[in-house]
DRENDO-1510 file (C-alpha; in Angstrom, 1 decimal, always signed):
<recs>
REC; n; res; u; v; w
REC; 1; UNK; -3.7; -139.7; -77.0 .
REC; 2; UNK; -1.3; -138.5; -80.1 .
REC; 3; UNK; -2.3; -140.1; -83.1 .
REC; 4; UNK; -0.3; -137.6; -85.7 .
REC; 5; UNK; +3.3; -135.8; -85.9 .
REC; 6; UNK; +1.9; -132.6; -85.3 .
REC; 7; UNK; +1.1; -133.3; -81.7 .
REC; 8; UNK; +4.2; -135.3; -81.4 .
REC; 9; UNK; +6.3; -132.3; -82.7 .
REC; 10; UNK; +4.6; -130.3; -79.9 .
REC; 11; UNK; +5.4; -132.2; -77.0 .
REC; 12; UNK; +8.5; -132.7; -78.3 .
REC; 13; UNK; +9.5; -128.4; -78.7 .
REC; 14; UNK; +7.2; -127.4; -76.0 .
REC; 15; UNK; +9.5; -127.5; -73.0 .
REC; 16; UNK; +12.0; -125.7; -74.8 .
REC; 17; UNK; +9.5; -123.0; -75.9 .
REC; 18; UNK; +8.5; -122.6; -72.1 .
REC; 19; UNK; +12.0; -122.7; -70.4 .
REC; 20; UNK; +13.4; -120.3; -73.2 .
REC; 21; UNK; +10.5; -117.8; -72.3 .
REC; 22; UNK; +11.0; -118.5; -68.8 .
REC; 23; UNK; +14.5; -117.7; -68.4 .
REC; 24; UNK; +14.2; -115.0; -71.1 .
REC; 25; UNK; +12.2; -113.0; -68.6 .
REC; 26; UNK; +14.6; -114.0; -66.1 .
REC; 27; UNK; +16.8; -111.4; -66.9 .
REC; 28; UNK; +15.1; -108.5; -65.5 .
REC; 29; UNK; +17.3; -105.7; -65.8 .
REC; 30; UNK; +17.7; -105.5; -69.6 .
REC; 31; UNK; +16.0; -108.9; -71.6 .
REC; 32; UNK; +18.3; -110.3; -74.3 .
REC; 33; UNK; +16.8; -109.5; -77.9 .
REC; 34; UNK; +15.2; -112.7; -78.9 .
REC; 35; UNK; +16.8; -112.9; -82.7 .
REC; 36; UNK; +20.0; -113.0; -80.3 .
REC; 37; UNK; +18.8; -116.5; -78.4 .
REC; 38; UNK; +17.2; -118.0; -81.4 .
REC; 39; UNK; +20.5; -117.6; -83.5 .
REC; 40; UNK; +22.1; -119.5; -80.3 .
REC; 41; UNK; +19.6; -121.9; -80.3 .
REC; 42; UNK; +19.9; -122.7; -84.0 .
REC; 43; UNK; +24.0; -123.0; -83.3 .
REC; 44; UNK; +23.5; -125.7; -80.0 .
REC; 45; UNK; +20.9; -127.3; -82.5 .
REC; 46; UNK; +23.9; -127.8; -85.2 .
REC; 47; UNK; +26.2; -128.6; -82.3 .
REC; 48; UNK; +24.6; -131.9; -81.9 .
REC; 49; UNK; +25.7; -132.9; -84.8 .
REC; 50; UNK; +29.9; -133.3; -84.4 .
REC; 51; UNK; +28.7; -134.8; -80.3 .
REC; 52; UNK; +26.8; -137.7; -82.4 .
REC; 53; UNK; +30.2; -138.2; -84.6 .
REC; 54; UNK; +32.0; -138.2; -81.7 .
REC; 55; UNK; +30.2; -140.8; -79.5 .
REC; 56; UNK; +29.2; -143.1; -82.5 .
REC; 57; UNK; +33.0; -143.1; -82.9 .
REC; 58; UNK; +33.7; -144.3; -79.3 .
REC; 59; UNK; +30.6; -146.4; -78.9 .
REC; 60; UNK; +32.2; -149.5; -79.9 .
REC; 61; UNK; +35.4; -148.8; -77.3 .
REC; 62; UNK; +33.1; -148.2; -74.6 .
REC; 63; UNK; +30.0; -150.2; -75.4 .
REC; 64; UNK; +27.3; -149.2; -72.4 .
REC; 65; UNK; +25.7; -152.9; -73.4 .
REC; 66; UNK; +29.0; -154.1; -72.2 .
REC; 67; UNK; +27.7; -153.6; -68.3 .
REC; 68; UNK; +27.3; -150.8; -65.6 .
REC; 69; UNK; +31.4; -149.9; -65.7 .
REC; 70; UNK; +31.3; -149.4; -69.4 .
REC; 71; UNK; +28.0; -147.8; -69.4 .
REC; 72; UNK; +29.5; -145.4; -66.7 .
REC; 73; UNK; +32.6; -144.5; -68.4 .
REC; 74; UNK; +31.0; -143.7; -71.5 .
REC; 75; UNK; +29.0; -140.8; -69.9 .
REC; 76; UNK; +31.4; -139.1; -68.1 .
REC; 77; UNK; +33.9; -139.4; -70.5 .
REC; 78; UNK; +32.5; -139.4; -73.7 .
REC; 79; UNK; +28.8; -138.2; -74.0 .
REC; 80; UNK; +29.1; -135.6; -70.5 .
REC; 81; UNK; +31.7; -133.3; -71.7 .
REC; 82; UNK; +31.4; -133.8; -75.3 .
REC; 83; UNK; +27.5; -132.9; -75.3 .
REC; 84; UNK; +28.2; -129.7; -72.7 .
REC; 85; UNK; +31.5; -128.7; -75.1 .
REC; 86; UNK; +29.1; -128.7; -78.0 .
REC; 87; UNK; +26.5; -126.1; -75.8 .
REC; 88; UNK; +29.9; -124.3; -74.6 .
REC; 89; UNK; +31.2; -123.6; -78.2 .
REC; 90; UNK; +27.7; -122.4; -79.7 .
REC; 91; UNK; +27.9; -119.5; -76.5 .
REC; 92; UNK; +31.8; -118.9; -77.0 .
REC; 93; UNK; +31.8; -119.2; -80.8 .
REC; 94; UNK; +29.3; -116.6; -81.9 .
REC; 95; UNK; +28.0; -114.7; -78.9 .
REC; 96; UNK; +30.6; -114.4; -76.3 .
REC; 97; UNK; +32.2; -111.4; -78.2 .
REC; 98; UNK; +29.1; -109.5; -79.2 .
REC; 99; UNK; +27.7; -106.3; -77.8 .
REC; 100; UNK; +24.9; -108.1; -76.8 .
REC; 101; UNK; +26.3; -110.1; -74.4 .
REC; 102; UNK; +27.0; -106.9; -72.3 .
REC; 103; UNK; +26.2; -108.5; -68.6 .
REC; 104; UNK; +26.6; -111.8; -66.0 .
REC; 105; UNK; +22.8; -112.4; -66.8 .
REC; 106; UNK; +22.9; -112.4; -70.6 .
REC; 107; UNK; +25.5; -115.4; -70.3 .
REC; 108; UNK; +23.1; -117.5; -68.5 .
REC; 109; UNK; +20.4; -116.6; -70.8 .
REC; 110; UNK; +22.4; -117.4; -74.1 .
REC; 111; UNK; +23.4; -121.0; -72.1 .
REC; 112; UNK; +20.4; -121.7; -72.3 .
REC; 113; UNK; +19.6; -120.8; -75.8 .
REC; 114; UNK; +22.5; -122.9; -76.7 .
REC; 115; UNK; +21.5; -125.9; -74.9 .
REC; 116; UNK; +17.9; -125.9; -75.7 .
REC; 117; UNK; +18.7; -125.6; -79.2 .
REC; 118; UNK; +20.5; -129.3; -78.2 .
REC; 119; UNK; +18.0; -131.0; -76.4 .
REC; 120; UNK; +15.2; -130.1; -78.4 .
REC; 121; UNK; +17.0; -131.8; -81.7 .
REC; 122; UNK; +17.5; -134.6; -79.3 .
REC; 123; UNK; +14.1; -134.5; -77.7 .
REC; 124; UNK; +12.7; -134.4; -81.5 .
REC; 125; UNK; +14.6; -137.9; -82.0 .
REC; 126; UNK; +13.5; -139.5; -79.0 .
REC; 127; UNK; +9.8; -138.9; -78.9 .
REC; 128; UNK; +9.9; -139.7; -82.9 .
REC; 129; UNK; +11.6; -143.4; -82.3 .
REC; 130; UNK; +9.3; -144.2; -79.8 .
REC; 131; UNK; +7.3; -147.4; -81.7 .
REC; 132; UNK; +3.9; -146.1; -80.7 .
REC; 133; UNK; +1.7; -143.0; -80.3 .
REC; 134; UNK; +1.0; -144.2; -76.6 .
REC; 135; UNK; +4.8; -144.5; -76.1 .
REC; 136; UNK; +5.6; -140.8; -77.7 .
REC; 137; UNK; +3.2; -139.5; -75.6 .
REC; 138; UNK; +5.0; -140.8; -72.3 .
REC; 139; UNK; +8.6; -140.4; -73.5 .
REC; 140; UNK; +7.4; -136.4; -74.2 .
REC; 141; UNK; +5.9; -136.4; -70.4 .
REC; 142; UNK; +8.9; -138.1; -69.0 .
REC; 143; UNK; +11.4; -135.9; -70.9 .
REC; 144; UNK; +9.2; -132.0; -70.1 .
REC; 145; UNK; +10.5; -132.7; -66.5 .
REC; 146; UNK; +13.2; -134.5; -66.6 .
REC; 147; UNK; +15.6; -134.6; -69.7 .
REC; 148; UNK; +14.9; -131.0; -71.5 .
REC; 149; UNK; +14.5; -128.7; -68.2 .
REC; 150; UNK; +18.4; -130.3; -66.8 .
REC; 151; UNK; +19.4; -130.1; -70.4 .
REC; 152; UNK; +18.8; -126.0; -70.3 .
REC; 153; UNK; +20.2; -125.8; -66.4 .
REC; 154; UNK; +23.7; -127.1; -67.3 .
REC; 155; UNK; +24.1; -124.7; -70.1 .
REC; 156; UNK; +22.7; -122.5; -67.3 .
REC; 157; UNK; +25.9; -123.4; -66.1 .
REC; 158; UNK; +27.8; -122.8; -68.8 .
REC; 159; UNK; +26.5; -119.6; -69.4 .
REC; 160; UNK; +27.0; -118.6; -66.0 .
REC; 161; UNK; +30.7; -119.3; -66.1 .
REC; 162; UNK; +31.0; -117.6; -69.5 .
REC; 163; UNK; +29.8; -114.4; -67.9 .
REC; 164; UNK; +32.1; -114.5; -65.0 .
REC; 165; UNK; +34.9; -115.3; -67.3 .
REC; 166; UNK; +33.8; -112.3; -69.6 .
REC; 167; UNK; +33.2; -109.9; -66.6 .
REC; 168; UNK; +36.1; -110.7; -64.5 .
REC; 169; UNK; +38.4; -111.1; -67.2 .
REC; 170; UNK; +39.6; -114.5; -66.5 .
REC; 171; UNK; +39.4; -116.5; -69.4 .
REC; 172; UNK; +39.8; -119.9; -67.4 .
REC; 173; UNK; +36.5; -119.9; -65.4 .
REC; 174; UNK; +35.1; -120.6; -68.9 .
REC; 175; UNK; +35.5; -123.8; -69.0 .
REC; 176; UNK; +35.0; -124.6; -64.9 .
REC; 177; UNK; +31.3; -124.2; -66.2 .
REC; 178; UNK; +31.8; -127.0; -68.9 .
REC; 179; UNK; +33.5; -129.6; -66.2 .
REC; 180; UNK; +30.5; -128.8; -63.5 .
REC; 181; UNK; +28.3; -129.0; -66.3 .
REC; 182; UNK; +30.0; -132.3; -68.1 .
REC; 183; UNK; +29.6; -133.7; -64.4 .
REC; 184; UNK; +26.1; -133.1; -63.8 .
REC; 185; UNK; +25.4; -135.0; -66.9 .
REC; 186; UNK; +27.2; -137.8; -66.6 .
REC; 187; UNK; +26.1; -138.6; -63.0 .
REC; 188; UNK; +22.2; -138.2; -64.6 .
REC; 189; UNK; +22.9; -139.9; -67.8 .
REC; 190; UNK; +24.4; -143.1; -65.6 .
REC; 191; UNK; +22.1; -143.0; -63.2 .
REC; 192; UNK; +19.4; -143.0; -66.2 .
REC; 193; UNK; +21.1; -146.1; -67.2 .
REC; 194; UNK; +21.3; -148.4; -64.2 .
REC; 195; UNK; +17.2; -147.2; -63.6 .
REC; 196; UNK; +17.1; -148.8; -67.4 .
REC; 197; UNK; +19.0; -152.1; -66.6 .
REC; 198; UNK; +16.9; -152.6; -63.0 .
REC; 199; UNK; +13.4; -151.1; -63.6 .
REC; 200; UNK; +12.4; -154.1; -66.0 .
REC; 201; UNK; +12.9; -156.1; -62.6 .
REC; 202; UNK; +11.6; -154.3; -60.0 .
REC; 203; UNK; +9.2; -151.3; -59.9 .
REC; 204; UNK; +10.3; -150.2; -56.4 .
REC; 205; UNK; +13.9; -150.1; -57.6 .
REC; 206; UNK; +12.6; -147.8; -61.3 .
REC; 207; UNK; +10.6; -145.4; -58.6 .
REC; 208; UNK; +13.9; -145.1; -56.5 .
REC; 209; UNK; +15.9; -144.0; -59.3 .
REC; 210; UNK; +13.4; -141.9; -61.1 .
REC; 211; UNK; +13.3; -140.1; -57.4 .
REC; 212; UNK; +17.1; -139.8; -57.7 .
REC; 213; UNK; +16.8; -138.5; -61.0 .
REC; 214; UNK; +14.3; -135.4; -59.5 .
REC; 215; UNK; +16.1; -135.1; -56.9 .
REC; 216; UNK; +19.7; -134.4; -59.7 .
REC; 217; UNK; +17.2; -132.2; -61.4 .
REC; 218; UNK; +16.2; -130.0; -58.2 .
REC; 219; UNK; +19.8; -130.1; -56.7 .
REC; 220; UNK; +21.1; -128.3; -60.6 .
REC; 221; UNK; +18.0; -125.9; -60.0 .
REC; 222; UNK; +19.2; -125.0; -56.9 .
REC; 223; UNK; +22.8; -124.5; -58.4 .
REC; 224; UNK; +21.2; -122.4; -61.1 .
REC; 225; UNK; +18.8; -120.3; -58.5 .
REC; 226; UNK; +22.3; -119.1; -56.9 .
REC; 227; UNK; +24.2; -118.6; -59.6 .
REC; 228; UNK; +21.0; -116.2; -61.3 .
REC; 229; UNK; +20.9; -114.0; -57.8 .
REC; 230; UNK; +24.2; -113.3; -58.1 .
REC; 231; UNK; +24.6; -112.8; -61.7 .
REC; 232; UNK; +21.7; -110.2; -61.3 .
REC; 233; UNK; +23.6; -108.4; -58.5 .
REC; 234; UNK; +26.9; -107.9; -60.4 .
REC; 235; UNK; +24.4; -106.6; -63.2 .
REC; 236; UNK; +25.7; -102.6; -64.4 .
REC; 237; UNK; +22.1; -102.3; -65.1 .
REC; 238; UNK; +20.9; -102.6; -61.9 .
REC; 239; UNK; +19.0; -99.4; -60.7 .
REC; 240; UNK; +21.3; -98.2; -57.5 .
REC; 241; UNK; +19.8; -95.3; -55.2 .
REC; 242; UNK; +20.2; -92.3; -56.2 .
REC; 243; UNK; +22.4; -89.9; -53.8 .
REC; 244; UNK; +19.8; -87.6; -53.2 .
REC; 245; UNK; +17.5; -90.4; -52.0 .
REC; 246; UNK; +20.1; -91.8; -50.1 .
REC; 247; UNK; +20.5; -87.9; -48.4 .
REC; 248; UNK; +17.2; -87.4; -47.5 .
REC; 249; UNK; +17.4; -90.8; -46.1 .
REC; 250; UNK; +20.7; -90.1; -43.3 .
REC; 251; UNK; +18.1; -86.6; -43.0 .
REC; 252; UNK; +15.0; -88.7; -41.9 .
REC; 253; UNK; +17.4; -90.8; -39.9 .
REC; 254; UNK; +19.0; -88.1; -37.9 .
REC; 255; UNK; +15.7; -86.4; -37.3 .
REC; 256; UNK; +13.8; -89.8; -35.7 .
REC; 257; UNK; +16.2; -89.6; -32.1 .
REC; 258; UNK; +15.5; -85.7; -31.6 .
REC; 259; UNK; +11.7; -86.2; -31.9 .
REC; 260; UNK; +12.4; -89.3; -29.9 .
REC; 261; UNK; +14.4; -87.2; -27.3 .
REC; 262; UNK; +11.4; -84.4; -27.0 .
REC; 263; UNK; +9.1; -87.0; -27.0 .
REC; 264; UNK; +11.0; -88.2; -23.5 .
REC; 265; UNK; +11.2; -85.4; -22.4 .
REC; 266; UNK; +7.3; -84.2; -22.2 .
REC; 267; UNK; +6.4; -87.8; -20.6 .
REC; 268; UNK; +9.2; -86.7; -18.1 .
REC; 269; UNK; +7.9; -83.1; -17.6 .
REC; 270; UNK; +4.0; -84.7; -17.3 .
REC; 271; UNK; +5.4; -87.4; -14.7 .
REC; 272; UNK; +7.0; -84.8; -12.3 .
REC; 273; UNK; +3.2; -82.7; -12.7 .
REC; 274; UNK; +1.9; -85.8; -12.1 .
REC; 275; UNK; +3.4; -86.6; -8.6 .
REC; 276; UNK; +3.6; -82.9; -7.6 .
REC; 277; UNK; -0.1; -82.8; -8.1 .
</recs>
Protein backbone atom coordinates (compact mmCIF):
# COMPACT_ATOMS: atom_id res chain seq x y z
CA UNK A 1 0.00 0.00 0.00
CA UNK A 2 1.45 3.62 -1.08
CA UNK A 3 1.44 5.83 1.77
CA UNK A 4 4.02 8.66 0.22
CA UNK A 5 4.57 10.43 -3.28
CA UNK A 6 7.68 8.72 -3.85
CA UNK A 7 5.88 5.42 -4.51
CA UNK A 8 3.22 7.17 -6.18
CA UNK A 9 5.62 8.90 -8.60
CA UNK A 10 6.99 5.38 -9.33
CA UNK A 11 3.96 3.73 -10.34
CA UNK A 12 3.13 6.51 -12.08
CA UNK A 13 6.76 6.76 -14.50
CA UNK A 14 7.37 3.06 -14.35
CA UNK A 15 5.54 1.93 -17.47
CA UNK A 16 7.04 4.50 -19.36
CA UNK A 17 10.54 3.60 -18.13
CA UNK A 18 9.79 -0.10 -19.16
CA UNK A 19 8.13 0.40 -22.61
CA UNK A 20 10.82 3.06 -23.53
CA UNK A 21 13.55 0.32 -22.68
CA UNK A 22 11.56 -2.21 -24.34
CA UNK A 23 11.06 -0.72 -27.63
CA UNK A 24 14.52 0.95 -27.35
CA UNK A 25 16.03 -2.58 -27.81
CA UNK A 26 13.49 -3.13 -30.30
CA UNK A 27 15.51 -1.67 -32.80
CA UNK A 28 17.98 -4.24 -33.39
CA UNK A 29 19.99 -3.21 -36.17
CA UNK A 30 21.38 0.07 -34.96
CA UNK A 31 19.66 1.30 -31.24
CA UNK A 32 18.68 5.01 -31.24
CA UNK A 33 21.11 7.07 -28.81
CA UNK A 34 19.10 7.52 -25.74
CA UNK A 35 19.87 11.55 -25.27
CA UNK A 36 17.93 11.28 -28.78
CA UNK A 37 14.55 9.68 -27.24
CA UNK A 38 14.79 11.52 -23.92
CA UNK A 39 14.94 14.99 -25.76
CA UNK A 40 11.55 13.51 -27.68
CA UNK A 41 10.17 12.52 -24.57
CA UNK A 42 10.72 15.86 -22.91
CA UNK A 43 9.08 17.60 -26.31
CA UNK A 44 5.65 15.02 -26.14
CA UNK A 45 5.82 15.94 -22.32
CA UNK A 46 5.48 19.83 -23.33
CA UNK A 47 3.10 18.85 -26.08
CA UNK A 48 0.46 18.10 -23.51
CA UNK A 49 0.31 21.29 -22.71
CA UNK A 50 -1.41 23.36 -25.97
CA UNK A 51 -3.89 19.56 -26.19
CA UNK A 52 -5.11 20.66 -22.58
CA UNK A 53 -5.74 24.46 -24.04
CA UNK A 54 -7.36 23.04 -26.65
CA UNK A 55 -9.88 20.65 -25.10
CA UNK A 56 -10.61 22.94 -21.99
CA UNK A 57 -11.53 25.33 -24.84
CA UNK A 58 -14.10 22.88 -26.44
CA UNK A 59 -15.18 21.26 -23.29
CA UNK A 60 -18.07 23.45 -22.67
CA UNK A 61 -19.35 22.88 -26.70
CA UNK A 62 -19.05 19.32 -26.36
CA UNK A 63 -19.65 18.65 -22.69
CA UNK A 64 -19.08 14.53 -22.24
CA UNK A 65 -21.57 15.12 -18.95
CA UNK A 66 -24.03 16.03 -21.55
CA UNK A 67 -24.59 12.07 -22.50
CA UNK A 68 -22.95 9.21 -24.54
CA UNK A 69 -23.27 11.31 -28.13
CA UNK A 70 -21.50 14.25 -26.67
CA UNK A 71 -19.11 12.23 -24.79
CA UNK A 72 -18.38 10.45 -28.15
CA UNK A 73 -17.89 13.38 -30.21
CA UNK A 74 -15.61 14.89 -27.94
CA UNK A 75 -13.00 12.06 -28.36
CA UNK A 76 -12.85 11.57 -31.79
CA UNK A 77 -12.96 15.04 -32.56
CA UNK A 78 -11.45 16.87 -30.07
CA UNK A 79 -9.20 14.91 -27.49
CA UNK A 80 -8.21 11.85 -30.45
CA UNK A 81 -6.48 13.86 -32.97
CA UNK A 82 -5.61 16.70 -30.91
CA UNK A 83 -3.60 14.41 -28.24
CA UNK A 84 -1.98 12.17 -31.32
CA UNK A 85 -1.13 15.83 -33.34
CA UNK A 86 0.56 16.86 -30.20
CA UNK A 87 2.87 13.22 -30.23
CA UNK A 88 3.07 13.84 -34.20
CA UNK A 89 4.64 17.39 -33.91
CA UNK A 90 7.16 16.58 -31.05
CA UNK A 91 8.53 13.54 -33.89
CA UNK A 92 8.14 15.98 -36.96
CA UNK A 93 9.20 19.11 -35.15
CA UNK A 94 12.68 18.22 -33.87
CA UNK A 95 13.70 14.82 -34.96
CA UNK A 96 12.21 14.07 -38.30
CA UNK A 97 15.08 16.02 -40.05
CA UNK A 98 17.99 14.82 -38.02
CA UNK A 99 20.74 12.44 -38.88
CA UNK A 100 19.59 10.35 -36.31
CA UNK A 101 16.60 9.50 -37.63
CA UNK A 102 18.46 7.54 -40.45
CA UNK A 103 15.99 4.33 -40.75
CA UNK A 104 11.94 2.96 -40.82
CA UNK A 105 12.82 1.70 -37.19
CA UNK A 106 14.18 4.85 -35.54
CA UNK A 107 10.70 6.46 -36.44
CA UNK A 108 8.80 3.97 -34.45
CA UNK A 109 11.20 4.33 -31.74
CA UNK A 110 11.14 8.26 -31.48
CA UNK A 111 6.95 7.69 -31.65
CA UNK A 112 7.28 6.32 -28.81
CA UNK A 113 9.52 8.69 -27.03
CA UNK A 114 7.19 11.34 -28.08
CA UNK A 115 4.16 9.74 -26.71
CA UNK A 116 5.52 8.45 -23.54
CA UNK A 117 6.78 11.70 -22.78
CA UNK A 118 2.63 12.48 -22.98
CA UNK A 119 1.19 9.93 -21.13
CA UNK A 120 3.50 9.88 -18.48
CA UNK A 121 2.61 13.85 -17.69
CA UNK A 122 -0.84 12.57 -17.88
CA UNK A 123 -0.36 9.39 -15.94
CA UNK A 124 1.54 11.76 -13.26
CA UNK A 125 -1.88 13.73 -12.98
CA UNK A 126 -4.11 10.96 -12.71
CA UNK A 127 -2.54 8.73 -10.13
CA UNK A 128 -1.83 12.20 -8.14
CA UNK A 129 -5.86 13.24 -8.06
CA UNK A 130 -6.77 10.04 -7.09
CA UNK A 131 -8.37 10.99 -3.22
CA UNK A 132 -6.52 8.14 -1.54
CA UNK A 133 -3.35 6.08 -1.33
CA UNK A 134 -5.55 2.91 -1.92
CA UNK A 135 -7.06 4.58 -5.04
CA UNK A 136 -3.48 5.77 -6.55
CA UNK A 137 -2.40 2.55 -6.10
CA UNK A 138 -5.25 0.95 -8.37
CA UNK A 139 -5.47 3.90 -10.87
CA UNK A 140 -1.34 3.15 -11.34
CA UNK A 141 -2.27 -0.74 -11.89
CA UNK A 142 -5.15 -0.01 -14.03
CA UNK A 143 -3.22 2.47 -16.19
CA UNK A 144 0.60 0.07 -16.48
CA UNK A 145 -1.75 -2.11 -18.80
CA UNK A 146 -4.04 -0.21 -20.13
CA UNK A 147 -3.71 3.58 -20.59
CA UNK A 148 0.28 4.19 -20.80
CA UNK A 149 1.26 0.89 -22.97
CA UNK A 150 -1.74 2.13 -25.95
CA UNK A 151 -0.57 5.53 -25.26
CA UNK A 152 3.15 4.51 -26.53
CA UNK A 153 1.53 2.05 -29.46
CA UNK A 154 -0.26 4.90 -31.25
CA UNK A 155 2.73 7.05 -31.44
CA UNK A 156 4.08 3.63 -32.47
CA UNK A 157 1.95 4.48 -35.12
CA UNK A 158 2.85 7.60 -35.69
CA UNK A 159 6.27 6.92 -35.85
CA UNK A 160 5.76 4.25 -38.16
CA UNK A 161 4.15 6.45 -40.72
CA UNK A 162 6.79 9.16 -40.15
CA UNK A 163 9.42 6.67 -41.41
CA UNK A 164 7.59 5.60 -44.37
CA UNK A 165 6.92 9.07 -45.19
CA UNK A 166 10.70 9.89 -44.65
CA UNK A 167 11.97 6.72 -46.60
CA UNK A 168 9.64 6.75 -49.39
CA UNK A 169 9.63 10.24 -49.89
CA UNK A 170 5.97 10.87 -49.68
CA UNK A 171 5.32 13.47 -47.38
CA UNK A 172 1.46 12.55 -47.00
CA UNK A 173 1.70 9.14 -45.31
CA UNK A 174 2.72 11.39 -42.35
CA UNK A 175 -0.20 12.16 -41.28
CA UNK A 176 -2.18 8.67 -42.35
CA UNK A 177 -0.34 7.64 -38.97
CA UNK A 178 -1.99 10.62 -36.98
CA UNK A 179 -5.72 9.72 -38.33
CA UNK A 180 -5.15 5.72 -37.58
CA UNK A 181 -3.71 6.89 -34.52
CA UNK A 182 -6.42 9.76 -33.68
CA UNK A 183 -8.93 6.70 -34.28
CA UNK A 184 -7.56 4.24 -32.11
CA UNK A 185 -7.90 6.78 -29.38
CA UNK A 186 -11.07 7.95 -29.70
CA UNK A 187 -12.69 4.46 -30.05
CA UNK A 188 -10.69 3.63 -26.47
CA UNK A 189 -11.21 6.91 -24.86
CA UNK A 190 -15.30 6.39 -25.56
CA UNK A 191 -15.39 3.11 -24.86
CA UNK A 192 -13.51 4.16 -21.47
CA UNK A 193 -16.44 6.37 -21.03
CA UNK A 194 -19.55 4.35 -21.46
CA UNK A 195 -17.60 1.45 -19.05
CA UNK A 196 -17.58 4.80 -16.66
CA UNK A 197 -21.35 5.71 -17.05
CA UNK A 198 -22.52 1.71 -16.70
CA UNK A 199 -19.94 0.03 -14.31
CA UNK A 200 -21.45 1.92 -11.20
CA UNK A 201 -24.57 -0.27 -12.26
CA UNK A 202 -23.58 -3.43 -13.12
CA UNK A 203 -20.20 -5.24 -12.60
CA UNK A 204 -20.80 -7.74 -15.46
CA UNK A 205 -21.33 -4.80 -17.80
CA UNK A 206 -17.64 -2.85 -16.10
CA UNK A 207 -15.91 -6.52 -16.81
CA UNK A 208 -17.31 -6.55 -20.46
CA UNK A 209 -15.97 -3.25 -21.29
CA UNK A 210 -12.70 -3.46 -19.45
CA UNK A 211 -12.37 -6.84 -21.77
CA UNK A 212 -13.12 -4.56 -24.73
CA UNK A 213 -10.69 -2.23 -23.58
CA UNK A 214 -7.70 -5.32 -23.67
CA UNK A 215 -8.96 -6.57 -26.40
CA UNK A 216 -8.35 -2.38 -28.25
CA UNK A 217 -5.06 -2.74 -26.52
CA UNK A 218 -3.99 -6.22 -28.02
CA UNK A 219 -5.67 -5.52 -31.50
CA UNK A 220 -2.99 -1.84 -31.64
CA UNK A 221 -0.20 -4.43 -30.49
CA UNK A 222 -0.85 -6.46 -33.20
CA UNK A 223 -0.97 -3.39 -35.56
CA UNK A 224 2.36 -2.32 -34.03
CA UNK A 225 3.98 -6.09 -34.25
CA UNK A 226 3.39 -5.73 -38.21
CA UNK A 227 4.33 -2.55 -38.74
CA UNK A 228 7.98 -3.20 -36.52
CA UNK A 229 8.69 -6.56 -38.87
CA UNK A 230 8.47 -4.62 -41.69
CA UNK A 231 10.08 -1.49 -40.65
CA UNK A 232 13.04 -3.84 -39.69
CA UNK A 233 13.17 -5.38 -43.19
CA UNK A 234 13.30 -2.12 -45.13
CA UNK A 235 16.22 -1.35 -42.55
CA UNK A 236 19.83 -0.26 -44.78
CA UNK A 237 21.37 -1.78 -41.78
CA UNK A 238 20.31 -5.02 -42.09
CA UNK A 239 23.26 -7.52 -42.48
CA UNK A 240 22.47 -9.09 -46.19
CA UNK A 241 24.69 -12.24 -47.26
CA UNK A 242 27.50 -11.70 -48.52
CA UNK A 243 28.23 -12.83 -52.31
CA UNK A 244 30.79 -15.13 -51.57
CA UNK A 245 28.47 -16.92 -49.00
CA UNK A 246 25.89 -16.82 -51.28
CA UNK A 247 28.53 -18.65 -53.99
CA UNK A 248 29.59 -21.23 -52.08
CA UNK A 249 26.07 -21.72 -51.37
CA UNK A 250 24.72 -22.41 -55.43
CA UNK A 251 28.45 -24.67 -55.06
CA UNK A 252 27.05 -26.86 -52.18
CA UNK A 253 23.79 -26.88 -53.99
CA UNK A 254 25.05 -28.10 -57.38
CA UNK A 255 27.32 -30.64 -55.75
CA UNK A 256 24.24 -32.51 -53.51
CA UNK A 257 22.40 -34.09 -57.06
CA UNK A 258 25.91 -35.58 -58.37
CA UNK A 259 26.65 -37.26 -55.08
CA UNK A 260 22.94 -38.09 -55.17
CA UNK A 261 23.27 -39.47 -58.73
CA UNK A 262 26.53 -41.76 -57.74
CA UNK A 263 24.94 -42.60 -54.83
CA UNK A 264 22.00 -44.24 -57.32
CA UNK A 265 24.05 -45.53 -59.22
CA UNK A 266 26.19 -47.98 -56.70
CA UNK A 267 22.68 -49.18 -55.13
CA UNK A 268 21.90 -49.91 -58.91
CA UNK A 269 25.31 -51.63 -59.67
CA UNK A 270 24.94 -53.74 -56.01
CA UNK A 271 21.19 -54.69 -57.02
CA UNK A 272 22.15 -56.19 -60.49
CA UNK A 273 25.24 -58.31 -58.22
CA UNK A 274 22.69 -59.02 -56.12
CA UNK A 275 20.26 -60.88 -58.53
CA UNK A 276 23.16 -62.26 -60.74
CA UNK A 277 24.51 -63.86 -57.61
Amino acid sequence: MMGSWPEALLIAVAPSIFLLWFFHHKDRYKNEPVWFMVKVFILGAVFIVPAVIVEFATYPALQPDNGLLASTLFFFIIVGPVEEFGKFGAVRLHAYNSAQFNEPMDGIVLGVSGALGFATVENILDVFSAPTPEAQLITGIVRAFLSVPVHAFWGAIIGFYLGQAKFLKRPRLAFVGVGIAALLHGTFDATSSVVDMVGGESAAAALFGLLVLVGIVWVTYWIVKREISEAEDESPFRRKPSPSRRRRGRRSLAVKPSRARVGAGCVACLSLHTLSS
